[in-house]
C-alpha positions in Angstrom: -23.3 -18.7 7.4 -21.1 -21.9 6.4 -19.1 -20.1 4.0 -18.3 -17.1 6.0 -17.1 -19.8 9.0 -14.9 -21.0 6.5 -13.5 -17.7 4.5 -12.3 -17.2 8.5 -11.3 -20.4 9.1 -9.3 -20.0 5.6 -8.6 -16.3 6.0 -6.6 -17.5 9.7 -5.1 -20.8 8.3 -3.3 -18.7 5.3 -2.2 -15.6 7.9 -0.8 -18.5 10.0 1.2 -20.3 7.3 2.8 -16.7 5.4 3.4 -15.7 9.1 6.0 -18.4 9.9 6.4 -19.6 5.9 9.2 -17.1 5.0 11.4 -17.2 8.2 11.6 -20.8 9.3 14.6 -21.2 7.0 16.2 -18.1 8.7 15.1 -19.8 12.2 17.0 -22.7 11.2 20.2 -21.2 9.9 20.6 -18.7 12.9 18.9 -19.5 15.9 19.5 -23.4 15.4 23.1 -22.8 13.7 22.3 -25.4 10.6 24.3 -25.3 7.9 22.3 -24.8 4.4 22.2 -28.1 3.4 20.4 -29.1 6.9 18.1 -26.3 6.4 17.3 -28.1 2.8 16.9 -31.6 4.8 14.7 -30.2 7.3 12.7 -28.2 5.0 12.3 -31.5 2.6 11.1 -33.5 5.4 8.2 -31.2 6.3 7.4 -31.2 2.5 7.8 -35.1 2.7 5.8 -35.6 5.6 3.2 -33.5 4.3 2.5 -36.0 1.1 1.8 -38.3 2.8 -0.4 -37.0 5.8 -2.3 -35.2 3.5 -3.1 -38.0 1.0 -3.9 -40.2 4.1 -6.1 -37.6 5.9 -8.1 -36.8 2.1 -9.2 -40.9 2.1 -10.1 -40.8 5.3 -11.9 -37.4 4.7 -13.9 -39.6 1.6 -14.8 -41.7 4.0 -16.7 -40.1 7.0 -17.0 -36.3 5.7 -16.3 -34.8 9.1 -14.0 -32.4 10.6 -11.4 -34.0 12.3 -9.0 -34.4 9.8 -8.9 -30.7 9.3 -8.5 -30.7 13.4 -5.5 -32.9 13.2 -4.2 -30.7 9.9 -4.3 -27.5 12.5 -3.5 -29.0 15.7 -0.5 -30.8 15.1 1.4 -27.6 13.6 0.6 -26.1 16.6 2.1 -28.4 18.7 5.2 -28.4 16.2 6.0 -24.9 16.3 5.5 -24.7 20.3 8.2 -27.5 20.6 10.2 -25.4 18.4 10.3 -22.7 21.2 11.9 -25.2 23.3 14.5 -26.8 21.2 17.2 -26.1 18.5 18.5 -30.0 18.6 18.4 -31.1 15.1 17.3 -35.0 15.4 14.4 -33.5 17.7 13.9 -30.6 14.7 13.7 -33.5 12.0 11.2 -35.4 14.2 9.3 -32.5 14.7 9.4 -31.7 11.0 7.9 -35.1 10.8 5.6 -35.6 13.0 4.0 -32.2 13.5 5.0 -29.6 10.8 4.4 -31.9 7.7 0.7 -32.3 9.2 0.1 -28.7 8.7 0.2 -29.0 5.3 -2.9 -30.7 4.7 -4.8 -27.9 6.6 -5.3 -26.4 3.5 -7.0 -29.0 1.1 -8.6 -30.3 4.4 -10.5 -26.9 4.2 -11.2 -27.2 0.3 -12.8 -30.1 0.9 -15.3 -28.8 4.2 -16.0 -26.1 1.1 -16.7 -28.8 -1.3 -19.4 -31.0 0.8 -20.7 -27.7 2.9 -21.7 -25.4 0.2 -22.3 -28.3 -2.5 -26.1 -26.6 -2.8 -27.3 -22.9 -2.5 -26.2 -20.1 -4.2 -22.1 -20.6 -2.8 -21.8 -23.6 -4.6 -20.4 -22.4 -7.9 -18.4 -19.1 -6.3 -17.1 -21.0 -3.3 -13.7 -21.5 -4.3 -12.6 -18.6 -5.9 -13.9 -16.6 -3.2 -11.8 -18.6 -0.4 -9.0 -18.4 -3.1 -9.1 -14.8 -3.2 -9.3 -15.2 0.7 -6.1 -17.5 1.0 -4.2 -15.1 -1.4 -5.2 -11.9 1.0 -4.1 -14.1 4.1 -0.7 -14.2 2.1 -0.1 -9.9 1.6 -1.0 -10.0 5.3 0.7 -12.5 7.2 4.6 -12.4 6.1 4.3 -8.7 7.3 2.9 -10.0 10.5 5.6 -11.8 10.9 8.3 -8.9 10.0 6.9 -7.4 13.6 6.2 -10.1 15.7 9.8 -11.0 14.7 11.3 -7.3 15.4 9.3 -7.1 18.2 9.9 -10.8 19.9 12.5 -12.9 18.4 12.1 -16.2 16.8 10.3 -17.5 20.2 7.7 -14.8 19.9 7.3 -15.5 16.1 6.6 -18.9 16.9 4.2 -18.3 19.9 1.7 -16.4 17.5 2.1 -18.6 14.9 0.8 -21.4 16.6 -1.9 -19.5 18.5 -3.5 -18.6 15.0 -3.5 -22.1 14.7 -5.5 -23.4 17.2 -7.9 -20.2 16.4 -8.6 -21.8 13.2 -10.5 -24.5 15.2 -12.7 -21.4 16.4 -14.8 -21.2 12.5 -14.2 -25.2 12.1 -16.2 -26.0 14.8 -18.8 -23.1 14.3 -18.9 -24.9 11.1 -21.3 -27.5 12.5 -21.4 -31.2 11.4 -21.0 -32.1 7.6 -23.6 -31.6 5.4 -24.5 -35.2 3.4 -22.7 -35.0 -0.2 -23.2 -37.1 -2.9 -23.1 -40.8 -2.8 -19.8 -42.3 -2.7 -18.6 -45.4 -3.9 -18.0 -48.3 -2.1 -14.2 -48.3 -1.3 -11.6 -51.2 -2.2 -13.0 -52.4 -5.5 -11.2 -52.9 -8.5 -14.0 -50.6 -10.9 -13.7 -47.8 -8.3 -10.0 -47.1 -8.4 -10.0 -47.5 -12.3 -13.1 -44.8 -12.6 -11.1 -42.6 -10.9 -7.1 -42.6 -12.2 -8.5 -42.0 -15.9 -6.3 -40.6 -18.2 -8.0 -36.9 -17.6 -7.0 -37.4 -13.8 -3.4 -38.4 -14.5 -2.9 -36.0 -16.8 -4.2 -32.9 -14.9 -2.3 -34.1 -11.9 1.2 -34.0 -14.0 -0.1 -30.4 -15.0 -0.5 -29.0 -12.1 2.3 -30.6 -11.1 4.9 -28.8 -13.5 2.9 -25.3 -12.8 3.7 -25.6 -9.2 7.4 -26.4 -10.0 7.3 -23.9 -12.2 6.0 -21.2 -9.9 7.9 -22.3 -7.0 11.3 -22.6 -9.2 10.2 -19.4 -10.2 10.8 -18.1 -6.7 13.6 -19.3 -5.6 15.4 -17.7 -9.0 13.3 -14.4 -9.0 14.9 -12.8 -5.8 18.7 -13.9 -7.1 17.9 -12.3 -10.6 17.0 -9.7 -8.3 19.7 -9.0 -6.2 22.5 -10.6 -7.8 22.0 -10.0 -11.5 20.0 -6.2 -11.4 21.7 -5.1 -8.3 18.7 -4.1 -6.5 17.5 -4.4 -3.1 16.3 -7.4 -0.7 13.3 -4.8 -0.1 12.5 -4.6 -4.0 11.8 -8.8 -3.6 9.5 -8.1 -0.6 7.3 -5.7 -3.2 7.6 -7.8 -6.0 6.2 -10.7 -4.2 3.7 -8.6 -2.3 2.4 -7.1 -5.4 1.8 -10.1 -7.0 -0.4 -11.4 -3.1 -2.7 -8.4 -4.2 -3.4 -8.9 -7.8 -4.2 -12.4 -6.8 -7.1 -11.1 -4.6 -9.3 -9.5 -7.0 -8.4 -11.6 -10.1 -9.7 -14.7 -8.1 -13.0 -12.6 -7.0 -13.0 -11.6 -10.7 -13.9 -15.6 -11.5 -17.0 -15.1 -9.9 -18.3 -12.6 -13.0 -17.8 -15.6 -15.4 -20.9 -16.3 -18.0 -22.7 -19.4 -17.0 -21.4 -22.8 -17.4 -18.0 -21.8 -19.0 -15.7 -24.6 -19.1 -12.7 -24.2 -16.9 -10.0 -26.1 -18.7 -9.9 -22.8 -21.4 -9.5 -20.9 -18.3 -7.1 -22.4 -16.7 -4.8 -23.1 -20.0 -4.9 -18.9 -20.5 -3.6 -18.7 -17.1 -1.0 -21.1 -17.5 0.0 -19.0 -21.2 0.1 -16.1 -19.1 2.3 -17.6 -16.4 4.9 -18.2 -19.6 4.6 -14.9 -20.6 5.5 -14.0 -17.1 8.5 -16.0 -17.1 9.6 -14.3 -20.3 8.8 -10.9 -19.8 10.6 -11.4 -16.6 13.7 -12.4 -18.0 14.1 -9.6 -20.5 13.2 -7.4 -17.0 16.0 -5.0 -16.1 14.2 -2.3 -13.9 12.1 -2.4 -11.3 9.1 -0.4 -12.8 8.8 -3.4 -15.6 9.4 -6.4 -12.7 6.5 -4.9 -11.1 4.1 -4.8 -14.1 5.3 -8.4 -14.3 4.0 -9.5 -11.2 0.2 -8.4 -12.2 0.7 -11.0 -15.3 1.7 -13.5 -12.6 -0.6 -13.0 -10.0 -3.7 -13.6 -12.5 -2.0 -16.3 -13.5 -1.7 -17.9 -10.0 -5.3 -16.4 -9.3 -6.6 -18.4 -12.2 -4.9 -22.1 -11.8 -5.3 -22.0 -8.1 -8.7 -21.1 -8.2 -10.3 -23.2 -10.9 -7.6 -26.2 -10.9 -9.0 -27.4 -7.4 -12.8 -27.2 -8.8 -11.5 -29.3 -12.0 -9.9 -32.2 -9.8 -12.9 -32.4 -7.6 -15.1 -32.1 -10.7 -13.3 -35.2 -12.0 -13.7 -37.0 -8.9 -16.7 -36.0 -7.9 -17.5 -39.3 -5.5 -14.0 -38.4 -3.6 -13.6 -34.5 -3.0 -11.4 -35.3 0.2 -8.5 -37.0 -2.1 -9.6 -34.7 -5.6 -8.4 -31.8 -3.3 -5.6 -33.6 -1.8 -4.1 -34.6 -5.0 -3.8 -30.9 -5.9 -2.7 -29.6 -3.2 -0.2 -32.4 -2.9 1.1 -31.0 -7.2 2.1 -28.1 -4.9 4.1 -30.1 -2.2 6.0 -31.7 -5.1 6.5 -29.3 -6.7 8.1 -27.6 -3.3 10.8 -31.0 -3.0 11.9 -30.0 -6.6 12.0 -26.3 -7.1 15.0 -25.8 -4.8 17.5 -28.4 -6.1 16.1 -27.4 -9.8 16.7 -24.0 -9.9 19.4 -23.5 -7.8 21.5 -26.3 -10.0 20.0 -24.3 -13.4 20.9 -21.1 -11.5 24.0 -21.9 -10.9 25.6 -23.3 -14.3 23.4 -21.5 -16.8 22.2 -18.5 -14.8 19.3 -16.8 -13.6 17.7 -15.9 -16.6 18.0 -19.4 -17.7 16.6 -20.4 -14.5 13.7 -18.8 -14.8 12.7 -19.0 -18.8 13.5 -22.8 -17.9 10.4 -22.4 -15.5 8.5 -21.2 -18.3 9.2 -23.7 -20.0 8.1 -26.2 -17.3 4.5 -23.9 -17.6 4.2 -24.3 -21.1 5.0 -28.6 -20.8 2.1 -28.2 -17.9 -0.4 -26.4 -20.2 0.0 -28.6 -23.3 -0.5 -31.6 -20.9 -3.9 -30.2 -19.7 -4.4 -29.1 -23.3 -4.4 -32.9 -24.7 -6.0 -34.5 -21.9 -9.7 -35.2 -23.2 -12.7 -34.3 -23.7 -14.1 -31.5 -21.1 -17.0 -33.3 -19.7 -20.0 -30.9 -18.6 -19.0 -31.8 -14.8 -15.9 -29.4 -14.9 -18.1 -26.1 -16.4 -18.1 -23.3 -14.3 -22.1 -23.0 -13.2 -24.2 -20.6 -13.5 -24.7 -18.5 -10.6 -27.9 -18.7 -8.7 -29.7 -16.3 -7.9 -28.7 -14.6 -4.6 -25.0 -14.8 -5.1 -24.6 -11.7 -5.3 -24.8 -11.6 -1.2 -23.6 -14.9 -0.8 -20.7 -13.4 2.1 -23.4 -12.1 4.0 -26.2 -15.2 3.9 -24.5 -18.8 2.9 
């Protein structure tokens, strides 16, 4: 039953995140009066914060296996966003950007890495992460329009309110979860071998991959609803389908990695979802009705599927003595990726354009995918394997 405990734990997490996700930068810039460059400061510092508690949490994660860095990861969000009922001051909305919100963004590799150790034998092992993928992505068509009602229904406070009680309900599957399973033998910490087995040039290099894809898709965001509205003249609404659209492709095209032949090497895989996501970029941009945006967004959520799915099993498969920081490390391509996307494509935006905006995203893809492309030999580690036999009813028995 571990990894139904954590599709819930994953499933809540995710509903909690999209709930709030797209209107804390409205919270700031009307109920807390913040001009937009605040709103960017204040955003940042969450992202900021974030690095760095979620790099710290994944060593200590190596360290002892358990569950209370995920604990920490859910509660202090909670706390943050209750505090934000109470309080539009700014230094108090920094500090709480700081010390509470930033925190939640390790939830989600902290629950990556519970996967990791948990289902590391039985027939979940090879299917656990696309399936909590597909999971996450679900949470994500679901929650923002949670939000839209809580929001029409209660103001920011209510908003707020909910979004940290689904919070603290994530602890409900993580401590059902039960105590950590023993994984693999991990090397002794602090020694010079042991840092240099690790950061090899296969590590570095997927890192700064992932790293551009994330810019790239979250560039790609910010420019996509401008090109929208500003450029084609079409509606605020149109952007809400576009993006949720692209939520739902991402559900069954990670679900559809679990049909993979046995012990196919990822790295292909996720290099034709990164060629897809530059296709997406350019189809996009010669996009001028809403019909064709639309048939876009399936190119891009397989693409997202794909990457975000498999690109967490390849960092863990490369350091396979250290799944707390593997994991953390990609999420934490994403979080960079968040600090840069803004000021990028709204400078590119703005001079250029918005088509230039976005086919400079596909160009940040393609630099991404020919970085993964010349970083070594695929050792046999990072294959996708073979399903065992029972997998087929894994939901229902692991």
């Amino acid at each position: 039953m571990r990894l139904n405990h954590l599709i819930a734990g994953v499933l809540l997490l995710g509903i909690a995140d999209s709930m709030i996700g797209p209107y804390l930068v409205l919270f700031g810039a009307d109920e807390a009066n913040l001009s937009p460059f605040q709103v960017g400061v204040f955003v940042s510092l969450i992202a900021a914060s974030g690095l760095v508690v979620s790099t710290w949490l994944g060593r200590r994660y190596d360290r002892s296996e358990g569950r209370w860095p995920a604990v920490v990861a859910v509660t202090a969000p909670a706390v943050g966003y209750l505090v934000l009922t109470v309080t539009t001051d700014y230094v108090l909305l920094l500090l709480v950007a700081i010390g509470f919100l930033g925190a939640g963004m390790a939830a989600f590799p902290q629950l990556f890495s519970l996967a990791r150790t948990h289902l590391a034998t039985g027939p979940a092992a090879a299917r656990g992460n696309p399936v909590l993928r597909s999971v996450w992505s679900l949470a994500w068509a679901i929650g923002p329009l949670l939000g839209a009602v809580v929001l029409a229904w209660q103001g920011y406070r209510g908003l707020l309110l909910v979004t940290a009680a689904v919070f603290v309900l994530v602890l409900v599957p993580l401590a059902a979860l039960g105590h950590t399973a023993p994984g693999p033998a991990r090397e002794p910490t602090g020694t010079p071998g042991t840092e240099r087995h690790r950061w090899t040039r296969p590590v570095l290099l997927a890192v700064a991959s992932y790293t551009l894809f994330h810019t790239a898709m979250l560039s790609g965001s910010v420019a996509l609803p401008l090109y929208v509205t500003r450029t084609l003249d079409l509606s605020d609404s149109d952007v809400g389908l576009l993006f949720s659209v692209c939520a739902f492709v991402e559900v069954p095209a990670a679900l559809g990695l679990l049909l993979l032949p046995a012990r196919m090497r990822k790295r292909p895989l996720i290099l034709a979802g990164m060629l897809l996501f530059v296709a997406y970029f350019v189809m996009v941009a010669a996009s001028s009705t809403l019909a064709a945006l639309v048939a876009t967004q399936v190119a891009r959520g397989v693409a997202i599927a794909v990457v975000g799915a498999l690109g967490i099993t390849y960092v863990q498969d490369l350091l396979p003595t250290a799944p707390g920081r593997a994991t953390a490390l990609f999420a934490n391509t994403l979080t960079t990726g968040s600090l840069i996307s803004g000021v990028l494509a709204g400078a590119v935006a703005q001079t250029l354009g918005y088509q230039a905006a976005l086919l400079l995203c596909g160009g940040l893809a393609a630099l991404g995918a020919a970085l993964l492309a010349v970083s070594g030999p695929e050792d046999r580690a990072t294959a996708v394997p073979a399903p065992e036999a029972g997998a087929a009813t894994v939901l229902a028995t692991d």
